[in-house]
PQR file with spaces between the fields and no chain letter, atoms N, CA, C, O and H, PARSE charges and radii, in Angstrom:
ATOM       1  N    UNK     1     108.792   71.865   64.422 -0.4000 1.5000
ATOM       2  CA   UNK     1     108.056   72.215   65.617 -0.0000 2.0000
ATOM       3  C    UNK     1     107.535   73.645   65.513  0.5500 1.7000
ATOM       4  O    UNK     1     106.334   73.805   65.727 -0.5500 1.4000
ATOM       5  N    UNK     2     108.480   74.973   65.133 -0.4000 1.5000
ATOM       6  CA   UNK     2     108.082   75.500   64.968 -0.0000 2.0000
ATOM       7  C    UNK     2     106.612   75.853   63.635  0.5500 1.7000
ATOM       8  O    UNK     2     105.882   76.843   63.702 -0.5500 1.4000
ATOM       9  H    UNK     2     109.456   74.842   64.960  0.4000 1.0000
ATOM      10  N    UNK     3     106.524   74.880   62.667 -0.4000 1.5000
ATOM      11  CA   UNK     3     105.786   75.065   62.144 -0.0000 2.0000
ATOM      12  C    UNK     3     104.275   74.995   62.766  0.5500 1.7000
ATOM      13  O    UNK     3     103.353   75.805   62.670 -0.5500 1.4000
ATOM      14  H    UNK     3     107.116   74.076   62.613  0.4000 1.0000
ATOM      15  N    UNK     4     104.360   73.621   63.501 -0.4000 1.5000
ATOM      16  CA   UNK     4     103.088   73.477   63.996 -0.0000 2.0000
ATOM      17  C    UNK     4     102.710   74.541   65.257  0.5500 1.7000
ATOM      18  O    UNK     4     101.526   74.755   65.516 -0.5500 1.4000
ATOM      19  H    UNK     4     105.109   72.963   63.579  0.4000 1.0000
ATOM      20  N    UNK     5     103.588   75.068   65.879 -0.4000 1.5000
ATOM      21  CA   UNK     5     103.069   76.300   66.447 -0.0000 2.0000
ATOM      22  C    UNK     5     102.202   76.930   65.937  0.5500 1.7000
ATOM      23  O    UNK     5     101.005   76.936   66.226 -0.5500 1.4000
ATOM      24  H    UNK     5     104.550   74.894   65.669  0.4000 1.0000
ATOM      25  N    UNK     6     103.015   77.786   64.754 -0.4000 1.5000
ATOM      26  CA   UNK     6     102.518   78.587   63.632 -0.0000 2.0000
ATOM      27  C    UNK     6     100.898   78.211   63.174  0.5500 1.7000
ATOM      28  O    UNK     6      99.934   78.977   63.158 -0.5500 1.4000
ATOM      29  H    UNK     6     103.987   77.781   64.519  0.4000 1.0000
ATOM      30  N    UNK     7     100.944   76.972   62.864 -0.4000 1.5000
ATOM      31  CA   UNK     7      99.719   76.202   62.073 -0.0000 2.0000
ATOM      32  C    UNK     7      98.291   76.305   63.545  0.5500 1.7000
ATOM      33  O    UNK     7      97.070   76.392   63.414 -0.5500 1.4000
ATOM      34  H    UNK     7     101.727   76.350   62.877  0.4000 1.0000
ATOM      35  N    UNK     8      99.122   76.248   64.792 -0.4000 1.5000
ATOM      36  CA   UNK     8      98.093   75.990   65.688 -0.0000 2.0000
ATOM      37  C    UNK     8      97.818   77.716   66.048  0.5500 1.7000
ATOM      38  O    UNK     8      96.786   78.076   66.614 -0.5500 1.4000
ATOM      39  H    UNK     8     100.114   76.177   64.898  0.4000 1.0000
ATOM      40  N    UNK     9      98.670   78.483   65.716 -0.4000 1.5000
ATOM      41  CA   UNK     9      98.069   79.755   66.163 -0.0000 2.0000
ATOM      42  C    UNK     9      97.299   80.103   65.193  0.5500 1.7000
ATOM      43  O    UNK     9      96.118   79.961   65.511 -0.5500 1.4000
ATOM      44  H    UNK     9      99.509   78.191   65.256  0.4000 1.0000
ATOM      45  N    UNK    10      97.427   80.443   64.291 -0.4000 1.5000
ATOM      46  CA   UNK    10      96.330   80.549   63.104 -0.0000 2.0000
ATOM      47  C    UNK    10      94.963   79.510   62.888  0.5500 1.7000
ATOM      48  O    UNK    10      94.177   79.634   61.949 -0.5500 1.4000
ATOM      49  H    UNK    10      98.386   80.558   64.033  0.4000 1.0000
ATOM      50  N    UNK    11      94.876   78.622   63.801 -0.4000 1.5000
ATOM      51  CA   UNK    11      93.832   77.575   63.975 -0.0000 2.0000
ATOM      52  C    UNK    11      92.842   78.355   65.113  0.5500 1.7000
ATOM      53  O    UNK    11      91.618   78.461   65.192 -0.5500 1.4000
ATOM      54  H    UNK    11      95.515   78.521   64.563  0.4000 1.0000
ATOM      55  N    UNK    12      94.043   78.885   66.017 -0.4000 1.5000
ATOM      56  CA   UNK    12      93.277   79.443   67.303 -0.0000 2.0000
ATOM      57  C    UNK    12      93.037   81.068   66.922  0.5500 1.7000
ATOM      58  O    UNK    12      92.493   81.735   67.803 -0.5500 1.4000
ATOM      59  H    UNK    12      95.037   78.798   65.952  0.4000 1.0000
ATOM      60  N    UNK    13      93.453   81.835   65.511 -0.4000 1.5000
ATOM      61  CA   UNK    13      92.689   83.333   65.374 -0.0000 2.0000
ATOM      62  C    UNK    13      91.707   82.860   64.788  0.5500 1.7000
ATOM      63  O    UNK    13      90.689   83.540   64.922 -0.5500 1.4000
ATOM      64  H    UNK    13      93.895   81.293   64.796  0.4000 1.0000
ATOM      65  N    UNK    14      91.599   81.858   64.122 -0.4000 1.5000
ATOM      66  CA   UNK    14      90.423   81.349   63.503 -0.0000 2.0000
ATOM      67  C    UNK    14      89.678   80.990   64.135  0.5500 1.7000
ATOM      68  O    UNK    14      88.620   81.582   63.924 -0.5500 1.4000
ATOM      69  H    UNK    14      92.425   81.306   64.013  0.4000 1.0000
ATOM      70  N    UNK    15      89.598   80.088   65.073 -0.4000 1.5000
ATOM      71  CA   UNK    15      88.224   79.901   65.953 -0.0000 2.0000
ATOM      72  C    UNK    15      88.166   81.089   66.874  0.5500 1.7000
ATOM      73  O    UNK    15      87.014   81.060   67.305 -0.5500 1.4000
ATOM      74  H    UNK    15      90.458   79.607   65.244  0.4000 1.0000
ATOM      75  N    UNK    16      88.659   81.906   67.298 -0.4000 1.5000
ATOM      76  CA   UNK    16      88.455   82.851   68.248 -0.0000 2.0000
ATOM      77  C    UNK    16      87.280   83.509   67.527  0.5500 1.7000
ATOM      78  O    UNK    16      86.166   83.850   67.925 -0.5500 1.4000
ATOM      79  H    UNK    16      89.595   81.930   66.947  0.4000 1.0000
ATOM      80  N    UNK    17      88.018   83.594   66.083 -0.4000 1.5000
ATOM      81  CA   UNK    17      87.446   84.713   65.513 -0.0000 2.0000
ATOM      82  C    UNK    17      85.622   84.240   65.277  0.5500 1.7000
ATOM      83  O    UNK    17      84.704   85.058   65.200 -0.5500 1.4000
ATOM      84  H    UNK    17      88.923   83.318   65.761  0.4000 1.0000
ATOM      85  N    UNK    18      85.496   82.895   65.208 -0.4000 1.5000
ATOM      86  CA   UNK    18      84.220   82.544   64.994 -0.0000 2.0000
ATOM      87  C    UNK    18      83.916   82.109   66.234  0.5500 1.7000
ATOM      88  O    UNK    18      83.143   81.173   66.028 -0.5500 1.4000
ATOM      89  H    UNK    18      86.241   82.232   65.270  0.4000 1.0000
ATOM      90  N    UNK    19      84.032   82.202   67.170 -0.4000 1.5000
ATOM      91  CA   UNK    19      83.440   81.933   68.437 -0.0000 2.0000
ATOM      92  C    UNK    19      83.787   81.130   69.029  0.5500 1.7000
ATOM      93  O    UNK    19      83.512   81.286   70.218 -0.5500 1.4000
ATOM      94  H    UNK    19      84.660   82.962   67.338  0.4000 1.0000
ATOM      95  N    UNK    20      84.521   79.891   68.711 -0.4000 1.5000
ATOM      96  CA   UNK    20      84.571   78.904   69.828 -0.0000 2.0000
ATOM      97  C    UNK    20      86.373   79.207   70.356  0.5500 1.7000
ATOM      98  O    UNK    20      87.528   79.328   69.948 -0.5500 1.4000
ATOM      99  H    UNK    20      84.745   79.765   67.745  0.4000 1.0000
ATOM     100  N    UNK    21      85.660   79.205   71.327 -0.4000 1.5000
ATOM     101  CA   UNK    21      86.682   79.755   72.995 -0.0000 2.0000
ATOM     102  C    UNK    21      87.245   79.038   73.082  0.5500 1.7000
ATOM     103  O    UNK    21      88.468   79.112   72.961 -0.5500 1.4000
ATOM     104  H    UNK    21      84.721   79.108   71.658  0.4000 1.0000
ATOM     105  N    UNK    22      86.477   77.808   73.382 -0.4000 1.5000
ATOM     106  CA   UNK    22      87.432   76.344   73.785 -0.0000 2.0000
ATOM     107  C    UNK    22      88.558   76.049   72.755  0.5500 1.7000
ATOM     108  O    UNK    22      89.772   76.109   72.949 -0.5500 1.4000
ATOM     109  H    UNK    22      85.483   77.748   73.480  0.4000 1.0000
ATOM     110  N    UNK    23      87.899   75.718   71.626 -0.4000 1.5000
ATOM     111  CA   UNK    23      89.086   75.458   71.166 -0.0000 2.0000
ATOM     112  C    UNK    23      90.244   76.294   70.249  0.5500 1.7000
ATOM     113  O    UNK    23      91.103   75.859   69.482 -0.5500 1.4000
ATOM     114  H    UNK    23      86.912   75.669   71.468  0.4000 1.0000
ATOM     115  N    UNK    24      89.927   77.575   70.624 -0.4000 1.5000
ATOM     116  CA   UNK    24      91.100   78.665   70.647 -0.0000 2.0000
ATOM     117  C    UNK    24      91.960   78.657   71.865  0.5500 1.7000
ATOM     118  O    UNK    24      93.176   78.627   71.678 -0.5500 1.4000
ATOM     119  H    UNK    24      89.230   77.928   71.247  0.4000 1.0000
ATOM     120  N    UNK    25      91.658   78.672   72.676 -0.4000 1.5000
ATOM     121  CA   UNK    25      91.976   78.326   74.061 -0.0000 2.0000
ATOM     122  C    UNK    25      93.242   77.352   74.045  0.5500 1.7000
ATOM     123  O    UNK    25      94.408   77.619   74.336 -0.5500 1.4000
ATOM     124  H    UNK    25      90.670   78.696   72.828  0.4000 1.0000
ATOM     125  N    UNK    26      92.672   76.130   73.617 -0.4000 1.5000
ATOM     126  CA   UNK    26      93.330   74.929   73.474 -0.0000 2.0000
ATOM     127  C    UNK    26      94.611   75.094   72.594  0.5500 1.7000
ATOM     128  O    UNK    26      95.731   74.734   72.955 -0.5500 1.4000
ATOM     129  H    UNK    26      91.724   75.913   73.380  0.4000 1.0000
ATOM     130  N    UNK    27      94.340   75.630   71.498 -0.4000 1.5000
ATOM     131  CA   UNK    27      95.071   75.513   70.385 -0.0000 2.0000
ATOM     132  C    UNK    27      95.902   76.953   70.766  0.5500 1.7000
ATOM     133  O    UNK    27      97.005   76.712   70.273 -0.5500 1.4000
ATOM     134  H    UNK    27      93.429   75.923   71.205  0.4000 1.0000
ATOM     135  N    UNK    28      95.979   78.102   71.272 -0.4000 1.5000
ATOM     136  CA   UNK    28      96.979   79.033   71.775 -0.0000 2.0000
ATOM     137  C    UNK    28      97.742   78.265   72.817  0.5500 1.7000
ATOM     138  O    UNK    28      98.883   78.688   73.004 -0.5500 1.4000
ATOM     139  H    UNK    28      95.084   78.298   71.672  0.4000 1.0000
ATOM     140  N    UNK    29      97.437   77.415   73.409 -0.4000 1.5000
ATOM     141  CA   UNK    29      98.472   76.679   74.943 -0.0000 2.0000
ATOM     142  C    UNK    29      98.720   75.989   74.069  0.5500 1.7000
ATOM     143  O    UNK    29      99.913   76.202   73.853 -0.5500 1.4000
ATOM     144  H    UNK    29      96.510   77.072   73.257  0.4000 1.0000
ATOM     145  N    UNK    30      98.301   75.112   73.239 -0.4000 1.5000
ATOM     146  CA   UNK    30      99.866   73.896   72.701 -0.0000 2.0000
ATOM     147  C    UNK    30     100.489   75.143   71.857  0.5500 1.7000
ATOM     148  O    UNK    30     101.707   75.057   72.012 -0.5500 1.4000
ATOM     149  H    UNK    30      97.332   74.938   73.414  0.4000 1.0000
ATOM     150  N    UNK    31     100.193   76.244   71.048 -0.4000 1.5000
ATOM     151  CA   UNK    31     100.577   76.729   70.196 -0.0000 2.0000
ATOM     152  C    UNK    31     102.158   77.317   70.834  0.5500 1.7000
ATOM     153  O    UNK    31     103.237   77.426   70.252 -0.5500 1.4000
ATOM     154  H    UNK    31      99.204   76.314   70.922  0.4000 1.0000
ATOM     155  N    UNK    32     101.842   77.571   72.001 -0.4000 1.5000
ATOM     156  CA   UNK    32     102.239   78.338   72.722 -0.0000 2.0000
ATOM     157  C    UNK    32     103.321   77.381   73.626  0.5500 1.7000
ATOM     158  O    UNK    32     104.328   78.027   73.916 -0.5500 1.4000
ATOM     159  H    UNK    32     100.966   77.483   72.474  0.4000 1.0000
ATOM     160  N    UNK    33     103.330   76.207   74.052 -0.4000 1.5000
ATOM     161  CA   UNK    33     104.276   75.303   74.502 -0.0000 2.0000
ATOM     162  C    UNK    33     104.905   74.843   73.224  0.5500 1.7000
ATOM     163  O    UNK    33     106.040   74.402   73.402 -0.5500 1.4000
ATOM     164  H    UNK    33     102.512   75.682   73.816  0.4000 1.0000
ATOM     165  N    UNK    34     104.496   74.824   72.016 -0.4000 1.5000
ATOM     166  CA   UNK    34     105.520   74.211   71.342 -0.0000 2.0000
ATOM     167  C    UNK    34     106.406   75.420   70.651  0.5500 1.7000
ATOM     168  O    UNK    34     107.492   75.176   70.125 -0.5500 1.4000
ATOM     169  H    UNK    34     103.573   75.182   71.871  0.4000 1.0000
ATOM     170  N    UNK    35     105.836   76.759   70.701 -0.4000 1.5000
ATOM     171  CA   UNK    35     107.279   77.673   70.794 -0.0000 2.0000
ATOM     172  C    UNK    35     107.822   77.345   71.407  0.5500 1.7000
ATOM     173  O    UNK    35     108.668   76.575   70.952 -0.5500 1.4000
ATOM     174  H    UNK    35     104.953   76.957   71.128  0.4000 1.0000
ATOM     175  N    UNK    36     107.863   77.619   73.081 -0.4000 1.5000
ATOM     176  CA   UNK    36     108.656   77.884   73.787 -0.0000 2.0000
ATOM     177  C    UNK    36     109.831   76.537   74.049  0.5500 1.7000
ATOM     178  O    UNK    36     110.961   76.550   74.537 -0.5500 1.4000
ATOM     179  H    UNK    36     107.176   78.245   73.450  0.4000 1.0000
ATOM     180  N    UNK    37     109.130   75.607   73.580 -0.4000 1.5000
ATOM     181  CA   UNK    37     110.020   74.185   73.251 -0.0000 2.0000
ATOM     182  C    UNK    37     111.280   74.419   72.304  0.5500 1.7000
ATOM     183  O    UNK    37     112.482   74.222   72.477 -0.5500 1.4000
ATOM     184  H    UNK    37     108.212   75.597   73.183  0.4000 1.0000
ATOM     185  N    UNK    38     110.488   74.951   71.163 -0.4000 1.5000
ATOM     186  CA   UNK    38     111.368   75.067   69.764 -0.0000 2.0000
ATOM     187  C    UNK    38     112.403   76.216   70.427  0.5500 1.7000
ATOM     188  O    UNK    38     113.606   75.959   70.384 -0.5500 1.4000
ATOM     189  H    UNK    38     109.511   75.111   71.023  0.4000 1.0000
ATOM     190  N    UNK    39     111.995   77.380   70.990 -0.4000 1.5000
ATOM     191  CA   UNK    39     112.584   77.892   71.666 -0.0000 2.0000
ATOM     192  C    UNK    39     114.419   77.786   72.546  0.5500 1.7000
ATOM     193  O    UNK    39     115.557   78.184   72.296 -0.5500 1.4000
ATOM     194  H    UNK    39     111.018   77.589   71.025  0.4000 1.0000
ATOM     195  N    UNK    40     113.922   77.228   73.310 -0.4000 1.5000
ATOM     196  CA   UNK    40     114.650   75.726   74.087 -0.0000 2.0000
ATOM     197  C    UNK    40     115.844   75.269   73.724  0.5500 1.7000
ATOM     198  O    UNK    40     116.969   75.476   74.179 -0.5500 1.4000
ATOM     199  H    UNK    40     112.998   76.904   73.512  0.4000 1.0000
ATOM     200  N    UNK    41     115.348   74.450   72.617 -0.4000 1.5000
ATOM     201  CA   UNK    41     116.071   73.385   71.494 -0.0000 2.0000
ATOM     202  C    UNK    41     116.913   74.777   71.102  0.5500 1.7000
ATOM     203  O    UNK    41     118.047   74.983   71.532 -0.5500 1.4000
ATOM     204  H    UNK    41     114.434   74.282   72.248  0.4000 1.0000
ATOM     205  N    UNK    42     116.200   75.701   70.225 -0.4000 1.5000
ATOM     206  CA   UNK    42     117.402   76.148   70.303 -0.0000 2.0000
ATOM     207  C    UNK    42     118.475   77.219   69.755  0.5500 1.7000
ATOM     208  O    UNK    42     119.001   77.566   68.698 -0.5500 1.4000
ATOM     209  H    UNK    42     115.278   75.534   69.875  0.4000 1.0000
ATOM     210  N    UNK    43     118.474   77.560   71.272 -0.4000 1.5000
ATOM     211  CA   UNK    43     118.998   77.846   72.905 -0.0000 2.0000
ATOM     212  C    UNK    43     119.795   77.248   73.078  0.5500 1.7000
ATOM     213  O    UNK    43     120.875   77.816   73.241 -0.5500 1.4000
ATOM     214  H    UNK    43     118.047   77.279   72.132  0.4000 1.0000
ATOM     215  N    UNK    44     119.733   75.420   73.162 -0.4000 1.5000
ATOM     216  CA   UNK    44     120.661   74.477   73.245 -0.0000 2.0000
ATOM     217  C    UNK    44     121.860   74.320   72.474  0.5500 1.7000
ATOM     218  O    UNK    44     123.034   74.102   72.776 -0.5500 1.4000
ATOM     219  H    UNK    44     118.855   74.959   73.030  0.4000 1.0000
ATOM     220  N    UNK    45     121.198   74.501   71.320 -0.4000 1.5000
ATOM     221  CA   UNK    45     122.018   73.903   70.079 -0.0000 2.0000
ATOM     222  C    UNK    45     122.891   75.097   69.669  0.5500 1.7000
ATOM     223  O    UNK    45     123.836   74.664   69.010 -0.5500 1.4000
ATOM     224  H    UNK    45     120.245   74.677   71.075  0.4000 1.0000
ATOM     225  N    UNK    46     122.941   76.335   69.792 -0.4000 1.5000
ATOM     226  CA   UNK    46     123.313   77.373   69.798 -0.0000 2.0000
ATOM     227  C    UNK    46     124.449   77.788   71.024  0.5500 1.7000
ATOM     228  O    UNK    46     125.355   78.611   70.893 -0.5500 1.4000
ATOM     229  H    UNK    46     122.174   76.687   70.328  0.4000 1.0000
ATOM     230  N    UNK    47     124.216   77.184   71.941 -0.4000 1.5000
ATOM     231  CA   UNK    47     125.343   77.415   73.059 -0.0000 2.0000
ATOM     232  C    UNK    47     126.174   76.284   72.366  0.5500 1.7000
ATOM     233  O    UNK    47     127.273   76.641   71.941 -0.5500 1.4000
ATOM     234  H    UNK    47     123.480   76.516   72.047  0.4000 1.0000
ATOM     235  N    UNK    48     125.811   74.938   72.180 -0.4000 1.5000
ATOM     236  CA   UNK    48     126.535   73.921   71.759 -0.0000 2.0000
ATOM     237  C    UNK    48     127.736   74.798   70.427  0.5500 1.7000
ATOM     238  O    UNK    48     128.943   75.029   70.350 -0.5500 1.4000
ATOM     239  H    UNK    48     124.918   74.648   72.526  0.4000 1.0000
ATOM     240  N    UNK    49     126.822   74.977   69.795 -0.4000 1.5000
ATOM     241  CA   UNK    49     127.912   75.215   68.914 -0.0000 2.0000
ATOM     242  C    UNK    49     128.706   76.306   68.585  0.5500 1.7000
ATOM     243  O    UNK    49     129.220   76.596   67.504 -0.5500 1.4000
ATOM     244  H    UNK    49     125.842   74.789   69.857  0.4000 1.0000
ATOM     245  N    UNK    50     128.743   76.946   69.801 -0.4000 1.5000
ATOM     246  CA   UNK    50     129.351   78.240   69.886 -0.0000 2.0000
ATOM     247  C    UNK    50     130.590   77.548   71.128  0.5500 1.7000
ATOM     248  O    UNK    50     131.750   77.875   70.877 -0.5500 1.4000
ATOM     249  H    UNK    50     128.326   76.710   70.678  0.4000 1.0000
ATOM     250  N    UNK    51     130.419   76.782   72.205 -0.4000 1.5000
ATOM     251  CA   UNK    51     131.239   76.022   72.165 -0.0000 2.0000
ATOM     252  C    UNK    51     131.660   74.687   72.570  0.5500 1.7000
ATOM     253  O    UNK    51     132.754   74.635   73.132 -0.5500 1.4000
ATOM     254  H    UNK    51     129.477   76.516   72.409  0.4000 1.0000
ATOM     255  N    UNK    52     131.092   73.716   72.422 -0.4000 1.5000
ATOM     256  CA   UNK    52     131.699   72.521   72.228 -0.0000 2.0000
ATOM     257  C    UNK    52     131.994   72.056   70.863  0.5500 1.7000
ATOM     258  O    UNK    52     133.074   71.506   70.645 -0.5500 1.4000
ATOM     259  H    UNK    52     130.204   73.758   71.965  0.4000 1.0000
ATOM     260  N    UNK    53     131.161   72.224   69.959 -0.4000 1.5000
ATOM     261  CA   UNK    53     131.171   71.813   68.697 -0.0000 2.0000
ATOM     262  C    UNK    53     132.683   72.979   67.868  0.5500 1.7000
ATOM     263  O    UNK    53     133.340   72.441   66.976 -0.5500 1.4000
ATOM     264  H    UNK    53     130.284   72.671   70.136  0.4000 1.0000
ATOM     265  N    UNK    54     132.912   73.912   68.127 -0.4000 1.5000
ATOM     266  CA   UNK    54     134.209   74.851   67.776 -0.0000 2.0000
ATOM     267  C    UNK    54     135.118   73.836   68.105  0.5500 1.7000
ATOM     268  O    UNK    54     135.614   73.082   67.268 -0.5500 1.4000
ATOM     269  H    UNK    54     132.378   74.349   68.852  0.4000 1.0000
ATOM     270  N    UNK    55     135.374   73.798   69.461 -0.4000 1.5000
ATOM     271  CA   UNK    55     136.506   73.079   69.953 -0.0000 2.0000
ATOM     272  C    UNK    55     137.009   71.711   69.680  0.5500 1.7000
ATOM     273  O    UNK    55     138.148   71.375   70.004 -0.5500 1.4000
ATOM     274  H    UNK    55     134.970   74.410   70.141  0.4000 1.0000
ATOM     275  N    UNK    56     135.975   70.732   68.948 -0.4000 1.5000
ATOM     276  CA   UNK    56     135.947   69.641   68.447 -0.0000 2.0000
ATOM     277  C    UNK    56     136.242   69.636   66.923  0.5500 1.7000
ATOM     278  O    UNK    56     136.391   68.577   66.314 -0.5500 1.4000
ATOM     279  H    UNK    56     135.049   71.005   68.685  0.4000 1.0000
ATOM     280  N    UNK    57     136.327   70.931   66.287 -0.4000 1.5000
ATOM     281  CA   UNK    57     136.931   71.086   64.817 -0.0000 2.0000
ATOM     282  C    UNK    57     138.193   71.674   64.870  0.5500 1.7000
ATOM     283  O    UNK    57     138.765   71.672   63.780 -0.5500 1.4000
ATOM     284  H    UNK    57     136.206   71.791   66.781  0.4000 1.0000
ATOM     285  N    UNK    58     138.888   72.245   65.916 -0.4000 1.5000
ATOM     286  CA   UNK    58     139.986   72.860   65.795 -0.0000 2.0000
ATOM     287  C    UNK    58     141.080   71.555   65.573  0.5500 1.7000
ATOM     288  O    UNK    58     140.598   70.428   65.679 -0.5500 1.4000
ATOM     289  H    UNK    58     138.423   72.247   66.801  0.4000 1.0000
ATOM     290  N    UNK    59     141.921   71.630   65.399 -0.4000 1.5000
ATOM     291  CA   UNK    59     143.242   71.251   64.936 -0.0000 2.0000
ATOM     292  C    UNK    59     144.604   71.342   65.338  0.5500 1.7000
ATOM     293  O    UNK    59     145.491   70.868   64.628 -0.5500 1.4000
ATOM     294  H    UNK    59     142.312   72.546   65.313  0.4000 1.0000
């Protein structure tokens, strides 16, 4: 996920850079929701395993 962020922000300096608005526009808002997704995830997975996933290996 994070890749295609990446791939869509560099899609959107590229058209900015040649003029079309729209679809820089476009391509910074998904670029930009699928950070904050990847984000998220994890956020999640990181509380998880700091602790539920500890407590499920102890012994």
């Amino acid at each position: 996920m994070l890749k295609w962020a990446v791939i869509l922000a560099i899609v959107a300096l590229i058209a900015g850079a040649l003029g079309f608005t729209g679809v820089a526009g476009a391509a910074a808002g998904i670029a930009k929701i699928l950070f904050f997704l990847f984000l998220l995830g994890f956020i999640v997975v990181a509380v998880l395993g700091v602790t539920v996933f500890k407590s499920v290996t102890r012994e």
